[in-house]
N, C-alpha and C positions, 0 to 999 in steps of 0.2 A: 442460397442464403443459409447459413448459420442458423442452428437453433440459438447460441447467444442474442445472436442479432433481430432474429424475430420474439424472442423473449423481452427484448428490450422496447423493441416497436409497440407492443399489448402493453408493457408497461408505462411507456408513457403516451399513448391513448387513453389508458385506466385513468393517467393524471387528469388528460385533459376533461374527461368528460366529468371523471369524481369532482374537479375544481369547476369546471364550466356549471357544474350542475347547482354545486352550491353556492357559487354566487347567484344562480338565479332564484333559489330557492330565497336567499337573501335578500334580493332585492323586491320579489315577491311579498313575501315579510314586511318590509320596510313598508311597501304599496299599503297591505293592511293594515298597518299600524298610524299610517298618516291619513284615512280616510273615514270619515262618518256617513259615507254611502252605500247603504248593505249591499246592493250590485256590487260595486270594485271590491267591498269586504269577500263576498262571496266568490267571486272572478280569481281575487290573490288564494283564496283558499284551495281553490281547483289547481291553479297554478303551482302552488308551493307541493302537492302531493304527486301530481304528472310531473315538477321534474326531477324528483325523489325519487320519482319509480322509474322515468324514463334513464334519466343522466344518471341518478347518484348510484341507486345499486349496482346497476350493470360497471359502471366505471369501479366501484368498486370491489364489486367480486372480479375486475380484470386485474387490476392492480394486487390483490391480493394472493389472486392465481402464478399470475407473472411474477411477482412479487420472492412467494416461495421457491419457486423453479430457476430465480435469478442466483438469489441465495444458494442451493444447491451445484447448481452448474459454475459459478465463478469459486465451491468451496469455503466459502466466509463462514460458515457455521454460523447460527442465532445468535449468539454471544461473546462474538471473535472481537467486537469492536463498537464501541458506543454508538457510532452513526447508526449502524444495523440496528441494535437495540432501540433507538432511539425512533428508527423508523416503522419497524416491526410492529412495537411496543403501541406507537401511539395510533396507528394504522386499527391494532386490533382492539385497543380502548375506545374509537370512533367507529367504528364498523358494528362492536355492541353495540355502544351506546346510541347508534342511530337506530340500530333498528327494534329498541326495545324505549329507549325513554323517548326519541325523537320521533319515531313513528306513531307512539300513540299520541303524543301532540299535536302532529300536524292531521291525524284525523280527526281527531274531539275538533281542534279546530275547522275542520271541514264541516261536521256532523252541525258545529254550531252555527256555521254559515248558512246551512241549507233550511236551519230552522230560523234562524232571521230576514233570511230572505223570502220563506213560504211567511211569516208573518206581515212582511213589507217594511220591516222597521229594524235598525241596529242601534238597541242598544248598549249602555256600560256595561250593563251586565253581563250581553251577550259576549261584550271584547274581553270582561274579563275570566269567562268561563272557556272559553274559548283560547287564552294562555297562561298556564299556570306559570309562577316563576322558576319551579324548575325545570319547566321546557320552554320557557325564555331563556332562560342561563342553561341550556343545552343547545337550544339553537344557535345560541350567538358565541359559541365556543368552538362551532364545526369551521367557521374560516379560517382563526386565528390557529388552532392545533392543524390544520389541513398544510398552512403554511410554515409551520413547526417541523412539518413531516417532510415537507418539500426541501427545508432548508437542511436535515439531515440528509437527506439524498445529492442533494446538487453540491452540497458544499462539504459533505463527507467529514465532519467534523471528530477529531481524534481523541477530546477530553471528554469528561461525562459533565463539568462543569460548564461547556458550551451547550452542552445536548440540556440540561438543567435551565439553564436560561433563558435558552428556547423557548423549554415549556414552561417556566413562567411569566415569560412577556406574554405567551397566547391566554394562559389564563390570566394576567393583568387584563390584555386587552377586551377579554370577556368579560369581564367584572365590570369595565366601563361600558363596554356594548350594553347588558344586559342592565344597566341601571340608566343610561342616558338616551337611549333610543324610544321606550316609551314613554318618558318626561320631556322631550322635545315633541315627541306627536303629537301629545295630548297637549302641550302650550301651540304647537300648531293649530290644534284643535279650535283653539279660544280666541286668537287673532283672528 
């Protein structure tokens, strides 16, 4: 086998596990957000950091690994072509940005779980110390740009105005993530 070819294998393993991972972290998320029971509070909180650290990183530094040695061996140079850019680019904007705004998020959120849960009680308070809204609106930006980044890759798009719309529909769709997901838990709350 090819080094192309095993280059390409780690890089879409990187995918599956970096995407696997944060949908679970997502749907983790969601679990706390729709529950006023500090166990399942607490339980999502464990969950949203093991698969962070299990799935996202590791998926990530493959894909990022793979990533750059793709880049090299097929010649593309970083800035030969919007797609690359476009994938490079938002790859290493999420790759920060996870592991400096989103990582300290989801542990304050853990920290605050394990103190609601040694109390026996969750309260608002604790749900809302527990997410700040700029690690709400950083969490809920990792699907939507994850598939930003996909869509540069798989569809290898030519223009910079397709790579642009892209990333404005992920951040549309985080802007809606990030304001409708805890106004429907909390009117779930009430029902």
């Amino acid at each position: 086998m090819d080094l192309y070819l095993l280059l390409r294998l780690a890089h879409i393993l990187g995918f599956v596990l970096l995407g696997g991972g944060l949908l679970a972290v997502f749907v983790s998320e969601l679990r706390a957000y729709g529950t006023r029971d500090v166990h399942v509070f607490a339980e999502a909180a464990w969950y949203t950091a093991a698969f962070y650290d299990g799935l996202v990183v590791p998926g990530a530094l493959l894909v990022g690994g793979s990533g750059f040695w793709l880049i090299l061996e097929l010649g593309l140079g970083f800035f030969s072509e919007p797609w690359v850019v476009g994938m490079w680019g938002l790859f290493l904007f999420e790759f920060v940005e996870g592991n400096t705004i989103t990582r300290v998020q989801f542990r304050r959120a853990l920290r605050r779980s394990r103190a609601a849960l040694a109390a026996g009680r969750l309260t608002e308070t604790d749900r809302e110390e527990a997410r700040t809204l700029i690690g709400r609106a950083t969490h809920f930006l990792d699907v939507p740009l994850f598939l930003a980044i996909v869509y540069c890759g798989a569809l290898r798009p030519q223009s910079w105005g397709a790579v642009l719309t892209a990333v404005a529909l992920a951040l549309a769709a985080s802007v809606a993530l990030t304001y409708l997901v805890p106004r429907l838990a909390k009117r779930a709350h009430r029902a």
